[in-house]
C-alpha positions, -999 to +999 in steps of 0.1 A: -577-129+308-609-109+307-621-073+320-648-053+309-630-021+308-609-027+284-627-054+260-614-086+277-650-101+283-657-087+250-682-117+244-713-122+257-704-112+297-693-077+280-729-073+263-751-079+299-730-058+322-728-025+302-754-012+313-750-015+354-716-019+356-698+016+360-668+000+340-663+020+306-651+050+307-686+070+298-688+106+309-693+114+343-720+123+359-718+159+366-745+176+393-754+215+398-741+231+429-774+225+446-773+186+429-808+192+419-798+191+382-774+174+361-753+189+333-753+167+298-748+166+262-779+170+240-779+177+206-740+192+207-759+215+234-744+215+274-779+217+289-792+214+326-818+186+330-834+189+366-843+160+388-876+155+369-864+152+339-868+186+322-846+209+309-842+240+330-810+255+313-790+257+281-752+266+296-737+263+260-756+262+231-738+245+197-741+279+178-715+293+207-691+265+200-683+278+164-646+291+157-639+321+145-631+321+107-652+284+110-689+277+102-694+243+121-695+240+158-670+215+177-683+180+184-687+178+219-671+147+230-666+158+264-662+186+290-654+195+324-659+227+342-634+252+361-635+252+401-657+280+401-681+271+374-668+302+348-648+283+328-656+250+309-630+226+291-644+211+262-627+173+245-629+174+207-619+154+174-605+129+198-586+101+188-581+065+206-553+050+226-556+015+230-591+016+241-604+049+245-602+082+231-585+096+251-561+121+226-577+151+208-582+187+209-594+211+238-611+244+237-617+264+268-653+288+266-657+317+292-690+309+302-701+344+310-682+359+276-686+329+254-652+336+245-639+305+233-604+300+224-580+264+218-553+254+242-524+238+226-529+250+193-493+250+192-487+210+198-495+184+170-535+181+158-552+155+181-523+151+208-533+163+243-545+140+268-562+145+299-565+184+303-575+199+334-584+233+345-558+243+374-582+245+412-579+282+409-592+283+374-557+300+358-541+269+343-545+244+321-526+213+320-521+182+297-500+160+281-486+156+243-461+132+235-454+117+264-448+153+276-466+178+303-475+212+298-486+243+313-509+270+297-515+304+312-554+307+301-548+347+307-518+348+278-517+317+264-480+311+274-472+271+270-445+259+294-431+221+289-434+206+325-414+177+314-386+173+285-375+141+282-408+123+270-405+097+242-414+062+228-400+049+263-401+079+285-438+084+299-443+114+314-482+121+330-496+090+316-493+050+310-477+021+292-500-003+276-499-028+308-511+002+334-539+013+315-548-028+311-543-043+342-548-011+366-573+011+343-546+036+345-548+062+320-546+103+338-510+102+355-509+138+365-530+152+398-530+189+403-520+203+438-551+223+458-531+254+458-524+250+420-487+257+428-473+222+417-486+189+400-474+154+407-469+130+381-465+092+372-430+088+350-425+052+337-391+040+317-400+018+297-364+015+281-360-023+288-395-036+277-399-050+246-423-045+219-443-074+203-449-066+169-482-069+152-483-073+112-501-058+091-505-076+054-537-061+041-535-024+041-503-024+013-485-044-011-461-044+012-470-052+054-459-034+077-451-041+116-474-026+143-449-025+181-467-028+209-450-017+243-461-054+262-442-069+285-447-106+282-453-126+319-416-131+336-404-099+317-394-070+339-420-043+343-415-009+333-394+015+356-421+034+378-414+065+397-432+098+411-420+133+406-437+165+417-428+197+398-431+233+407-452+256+381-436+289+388-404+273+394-399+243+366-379+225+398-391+188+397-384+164+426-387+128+428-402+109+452-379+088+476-402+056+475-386+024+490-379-005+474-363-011+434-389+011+411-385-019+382-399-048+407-429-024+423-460-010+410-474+025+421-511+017+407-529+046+427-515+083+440-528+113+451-524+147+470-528+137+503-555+159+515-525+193+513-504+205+489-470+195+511-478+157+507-486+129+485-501+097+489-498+064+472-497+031+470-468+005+464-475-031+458-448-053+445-440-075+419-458-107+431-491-080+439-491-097+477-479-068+495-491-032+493-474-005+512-488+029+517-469+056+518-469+095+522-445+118+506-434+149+517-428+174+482-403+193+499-373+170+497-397+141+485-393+121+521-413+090+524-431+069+547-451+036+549-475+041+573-500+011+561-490-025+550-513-052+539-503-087+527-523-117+514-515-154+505-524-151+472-527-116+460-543-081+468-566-067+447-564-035+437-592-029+410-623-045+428-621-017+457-636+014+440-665+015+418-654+040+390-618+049+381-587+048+403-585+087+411-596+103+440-583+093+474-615+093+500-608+116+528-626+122+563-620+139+595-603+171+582-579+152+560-568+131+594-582+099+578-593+081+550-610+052+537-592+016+524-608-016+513-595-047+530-599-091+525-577-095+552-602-110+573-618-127+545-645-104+533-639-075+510-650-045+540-645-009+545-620+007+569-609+039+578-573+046+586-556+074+598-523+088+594-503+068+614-520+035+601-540+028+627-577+016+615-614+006+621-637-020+604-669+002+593-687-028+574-689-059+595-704-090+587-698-121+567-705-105+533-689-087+508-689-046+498-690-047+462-682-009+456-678+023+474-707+048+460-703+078+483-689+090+516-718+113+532-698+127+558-720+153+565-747+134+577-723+101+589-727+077+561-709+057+536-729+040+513-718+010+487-729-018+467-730-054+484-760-087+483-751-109+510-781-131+500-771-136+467-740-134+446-755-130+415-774-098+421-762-063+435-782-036+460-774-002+478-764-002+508-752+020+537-737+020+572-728+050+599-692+064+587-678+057+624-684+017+621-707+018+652-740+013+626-758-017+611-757-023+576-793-006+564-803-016+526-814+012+505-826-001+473-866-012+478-869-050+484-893-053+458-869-046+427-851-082+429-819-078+408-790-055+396-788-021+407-764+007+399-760+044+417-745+074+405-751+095+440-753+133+435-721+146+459-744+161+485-757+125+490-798+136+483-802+121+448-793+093+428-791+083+394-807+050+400-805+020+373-819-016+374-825-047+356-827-087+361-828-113+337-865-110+329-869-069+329-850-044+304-828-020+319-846+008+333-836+047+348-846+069+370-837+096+396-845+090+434-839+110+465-817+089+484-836+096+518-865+074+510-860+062+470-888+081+460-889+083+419-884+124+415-882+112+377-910+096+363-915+059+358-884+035+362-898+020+329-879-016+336-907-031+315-907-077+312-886-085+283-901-097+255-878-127+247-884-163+276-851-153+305-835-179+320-839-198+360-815-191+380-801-223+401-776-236+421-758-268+416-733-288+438-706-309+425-695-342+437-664-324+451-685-304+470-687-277+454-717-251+451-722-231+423-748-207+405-762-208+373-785-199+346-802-220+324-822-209+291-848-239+278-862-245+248-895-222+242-913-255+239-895-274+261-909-311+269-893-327+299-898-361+282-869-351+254-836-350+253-822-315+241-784-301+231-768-279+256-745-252+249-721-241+279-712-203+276-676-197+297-654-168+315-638-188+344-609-162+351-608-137+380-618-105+364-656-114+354-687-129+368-715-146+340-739-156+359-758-120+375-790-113+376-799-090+351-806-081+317-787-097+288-785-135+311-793-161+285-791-144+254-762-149+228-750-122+203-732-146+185-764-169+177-781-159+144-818-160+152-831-178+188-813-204+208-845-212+227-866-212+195-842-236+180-843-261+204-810-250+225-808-254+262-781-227+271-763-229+303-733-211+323-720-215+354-698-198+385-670-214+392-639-208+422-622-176+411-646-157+396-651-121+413-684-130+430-694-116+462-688-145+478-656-140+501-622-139+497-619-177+501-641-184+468-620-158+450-584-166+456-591-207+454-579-203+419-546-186+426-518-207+408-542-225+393-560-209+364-564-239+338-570-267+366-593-254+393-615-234+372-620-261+349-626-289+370-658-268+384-671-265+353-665-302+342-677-313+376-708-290+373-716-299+335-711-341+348-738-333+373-761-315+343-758-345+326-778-364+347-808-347+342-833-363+319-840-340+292-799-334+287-786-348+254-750-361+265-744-369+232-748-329+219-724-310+244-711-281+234-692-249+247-679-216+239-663-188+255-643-155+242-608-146+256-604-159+292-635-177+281-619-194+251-588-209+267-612-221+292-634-235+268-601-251+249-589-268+282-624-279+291-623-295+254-591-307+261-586-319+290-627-335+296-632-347+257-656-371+270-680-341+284-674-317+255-684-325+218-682-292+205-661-263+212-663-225+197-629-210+213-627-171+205-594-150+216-584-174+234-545-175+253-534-207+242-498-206+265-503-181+296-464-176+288-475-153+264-498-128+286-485-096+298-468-099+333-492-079+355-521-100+350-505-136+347-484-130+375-509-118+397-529-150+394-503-169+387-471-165+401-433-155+381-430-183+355-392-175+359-389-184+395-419-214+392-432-225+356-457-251+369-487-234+371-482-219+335-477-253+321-504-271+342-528-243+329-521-241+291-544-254+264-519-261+245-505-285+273-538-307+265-539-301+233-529-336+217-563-349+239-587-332+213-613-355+204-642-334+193-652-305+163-632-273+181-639-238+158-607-218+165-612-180+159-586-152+166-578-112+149-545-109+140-546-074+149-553-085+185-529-062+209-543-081+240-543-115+232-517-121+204-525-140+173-491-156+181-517-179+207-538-186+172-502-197+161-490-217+184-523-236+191-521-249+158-490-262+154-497-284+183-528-296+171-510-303+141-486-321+155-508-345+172-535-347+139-559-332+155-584-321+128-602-284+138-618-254+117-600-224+120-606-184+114-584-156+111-595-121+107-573-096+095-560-065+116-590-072+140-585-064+171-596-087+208-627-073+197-630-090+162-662-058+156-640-037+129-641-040+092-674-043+073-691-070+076-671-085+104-702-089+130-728-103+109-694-131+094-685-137+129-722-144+140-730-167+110-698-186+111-706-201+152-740-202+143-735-226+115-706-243+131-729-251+162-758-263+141-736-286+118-718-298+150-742-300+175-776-303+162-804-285+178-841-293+186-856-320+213-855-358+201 
């Protein structure tokens, strides 16, 4: 139950991929024209940096972005620019949805006037979402309310696209389960011509809020609803509709299949402003359909189907957000990502369907990066050699090339790319277990350093070895491993086991961040800790489609018996205390470390358990049903996978922490947990916190509580030091 987009892996995984995965949703990187500059934010200025590193341009200085009859400038919190580079958008006093903030204000600044004047001004403070300069620069539009709108930037005339938004009526954006489970969030695409926009609309009527309680903030509490359906409950009602500006004549898609029992994750203008593109996949996410849409009439047609055993995956294929759509050949083609033949590759398919394989091998594309058509390449992320780490790599755009690796084979680790659109520079970013995170800007041509130094300097703190270990099943698996700083082969030391084990994370990469533990008040390694995590089946490693899927109906029992398997193995080495075994994971992590508590009580002493779902009945339905199947038509793999299935085999000291604020994972697993322990007499330590979120970061002093409280647990339960 874990992503890092949206807080799920919000432990220790979340803290050592910020900074080289291209998950949260940080501004954009926006080249010049000639992509030998980039525009940013510094010091509430918009400023040009060039490739160097310098600043060759201030395009909006703060003292512009004062209102009249105002002395203080706006905060920028983001900003976009018009087609044509006169206009820019800028995103103030924002305010969060769920997990972003993605609601505020928006002012537009004539950048050769410095007029600057607020769209909207006529909805609530703080409501529009999403605003986007029309392609020919005359329009803005957004959403409020559920609601989208029109602005004439020449008269300021609003028109309401869309009426009938409301608490259930989404108009241009996303219920709570899109934005989780499909990152989701701008449901609104404008058409080239800037005659017409097309839309998501979702009817939630039928799904059912879980209320959240507040008891803190008043005398009195009060109920917080959040729009979630739970797994086996319907999904909200999803359709496309495409309205005419001038006109106000909106016309819905005729998409196939019942709108209730399908998703539409992913739509865009098909390359014209006569068609749209999407993609269907169904209720059981093993069968996507793409389709085109005529707008005139709103006509359909599949004209690409993919199915899989267990289930397609629709988030793993693109390396930023879900919008865009990459075309080639003059619009007669684009590109998909495919497992069907047991690797995650690149194709490119044209308008009838009809495709060709463009990475070949037995070896996974991470991520798309760019599509240099120009010069006939596509480049992407992928490390056949190892799973744990992550390279640049391109191939000829017509599949007849060799897969040619970009990144230097000196710089052994992660790498991200932010490529400029011409395809001649990159923002280049790298780290490994031992080095910090270091930046710097390369030509793509040769990965010559246009920027300075890289300055990925050795950590200071000891890193962790890397390893691989095999189980007595057979199965291979990597690792890190974190000794003691004065670690004597000839003693036996305490091991703590850190956890994900669901599909949506990897722990174990190579780069900055393996081995260390946010939650540990002062040094493991110092202490005497040896700290430990492993890969099992399912995580979303590079290492085929086989590796991944393995764990499909089966989260709680496959997963689990590859870490118990590994950990048996561990416990034959010499300087492994089997009598100090411990293990901890957050979210997806803590019902894996429950169950590995649980069901192996004579591996695991100790537990820490942190957000964890205790019943995968009480999940929302797009995740849990992708992994694991409709618990109305089949509950088996829900019950087989639950903690709380295990529960009365508790043996050990298990800390049980949850926020009862917690929209993602609901306190109700916190709940439910505990009766059945209680139930069975099964003694554990327990902590609530109050209106936290899946987080558990707000409030004062909740980080530094958290921290101490498994700190001091660990110690008391599983001593630390050499003996």
């Amino acid at each position: 139950m874990q992503k890092l987009t949206v807080y799920r892996a919000i432990g220790f995984a979340f803290l050592f991929q910020l900074f080289s995965s291209n998950l949260l949703l940080a501004q954009a990187v926006r080249w010049t024209l000639d992509n030998k500059g980039i525009y940013e934010v510094s010091d509430n200025n918009i400023i040009v940096r060039d490739i160097s590193g310098a600043v060759s341009n201030v395009i909006v200085k703060k003292s512009d972005l004062i209102p009249a009859g105002t002395s203080r400038p706006l905060e920028i919190k983001n900003f976009a620019f018009s087609a044509n580079r006169s206009l820019i958008l800028i995103s103030t006093n924002t305010r969060k949805v769920w997990r972003y903030e993605t609601r505020g204000d928006y002012w537009v600044m004539d950048l050769k006037t410095k007029r600057l004047f607020q769209i909207g001004k006529a909805l609530p403070e703080a409501s529009l979402m999403f605003a986007k300069f029309s392609p020919d620069a005359s329009k803005v539009a957004y959403v409020s309310g559920h609601n989208l709108y029109c602005e004439e930037l020449s008269n300021g005339k609003i028109t309401a696209l869309t009426k009938d938004g409301s608490s259930k009526i989404i108009n241009g954006t996303f219920d709570w389960v899109y934005e989780e489970e499909f990152d989701c969030r701008d449901g609104f695409r404008w058409s080239d011509n800037s005659k017409s926009i097309a839309f998501w609309k979702l009817d939630a009527g039928k799904t059912r809020n879980y209320l959240m309680l507040n008891t803190t903030d008043s005398i009195y509490s009060r109920t917080i609803p959040v729009e979630y359906p739970k797994a086996g409950e319907d999904p909200s009602k999803c359709s496309i509709a495409v309205v005419n500006i001038a006109t106000g004549e909106t016309t819905l898609m005729d998409i196939p299949g019942d709108p209730v029992q399908n998703y539409i994750p992913r739509m865009e203008w098909a390359a014209s402003s006569d068609q749209i593109i999407l993609q269907q996949l169904n209720r059981e996410q093993n069968l996507s359909n793409i389709i085109i849409c005529d707008v005139n009439g709103g006509n359909s047609k599949v004209i690409y189907t993919e199915t899989d055993p267990a289930w397609i995956d629709v988030k793993a294929r693109w390396s930023e957000d879900p919008t865009g759509w990459d075309w080639i050949n003059k619009g007669k083609e684009f590109l998909w990502v495919s497992e069907k033949d047991g690797w995650r590759h690149i194709y490119r398919v044209d308008r009838e369907g009809k495709e060709k394989l463009i990475t070949r091998g037995d070896y996974d594309m991470i991520s798309l990066s760019l599509v240099d058509e120009p010069n006939g390449y596509i480049y992407y992320m992928a490390s056949p050699d190892n799973a744990t780490e992550s390279y640049l790599y391109r191939t000829r755009l017509d599949g007849n090339g060799n897969a040619e690796k970009v990144t230097p084979q000196s710089l052994k680790g992660s790498h991200s790319y932010q490529i400029s659109d011409k395809g001649k520079f990159a923002i280049h970013r790298f780290s490994n277990a031992s080095t910090l995170p270091g930046q710097e800007i390369v030509s793509l041509a040769d990965h010559k350093n246009m920027s300075g130094k890289l300055n990925a300097a050795e950590a200071s703190a000891a890193s962790p070895e890397f390893f691989k270990i095999k189980t007595a099943e057979g199965v291979e698996m990597d690792g890190w491993m974190l000794k003691p700083t004065d670690f004597n082969p000839k003693k036996k030391y305490p091991v703590l086991f850190y956890v994900y084990g669901e599909p949506a994370s990897q722990t174990v990469t190579n780069r900055y961040g393996a081995g260390r533990n946010r939650l540990y008040k002062g040094s493991m390694a110092n202490d005497g800790y040896i700290y430990i995590s492993l890969e099992n089946r399912g995580a979303p490693a590079p290492k085929g489609r086989t590796w991944r899927k393995s764990i499909y109906k089966s989260i709680g029992t496959v997963n689990i018996r590859d870490q118990a398997m590994a950990a048996k193995e561990i416990l034959k080495w010499s300087f492994i205390d089997s009598s100090r075994v411990a293990v901890w994971g957050w979210s997806g992590g803590g019902s894996s470390t429950l169950n590995l508590m649980f069901q192996y009580p004579e591996i695991y002493k100790t537990g820490i358990a942190i957000a964890a779902v205790a019943s995968q009945f009480t999940y929302d339905n797009i995740y849990q049903e992708r992994y694991m199947g409709n618990p109305k038509q089949d509950s088996t793999p829900y019950l087989k996978g639950s903690p709380l299935t295990y529960a009365r085999n508790l043996k050990g000291n298990l800390l049980y922490i949850h926020g009862t604020g917690d929209d993602n994972v609901h306190y109700q697993n916190a709940e439910l947990l505990i009766n059945e322990l209680v139930k069975y007499n099964k003694q554990f330590e327990m902590m609530a916190y109050p209106n936290r979120t899946h987080s558990i970061s707000e409030g004062a002093g909740t980080t530094e509580h958290l921290a101490t409280l498994f700190t001091e647990f660990l110690k008391k339960h599983c001593p630390p030091g050499g003996r």
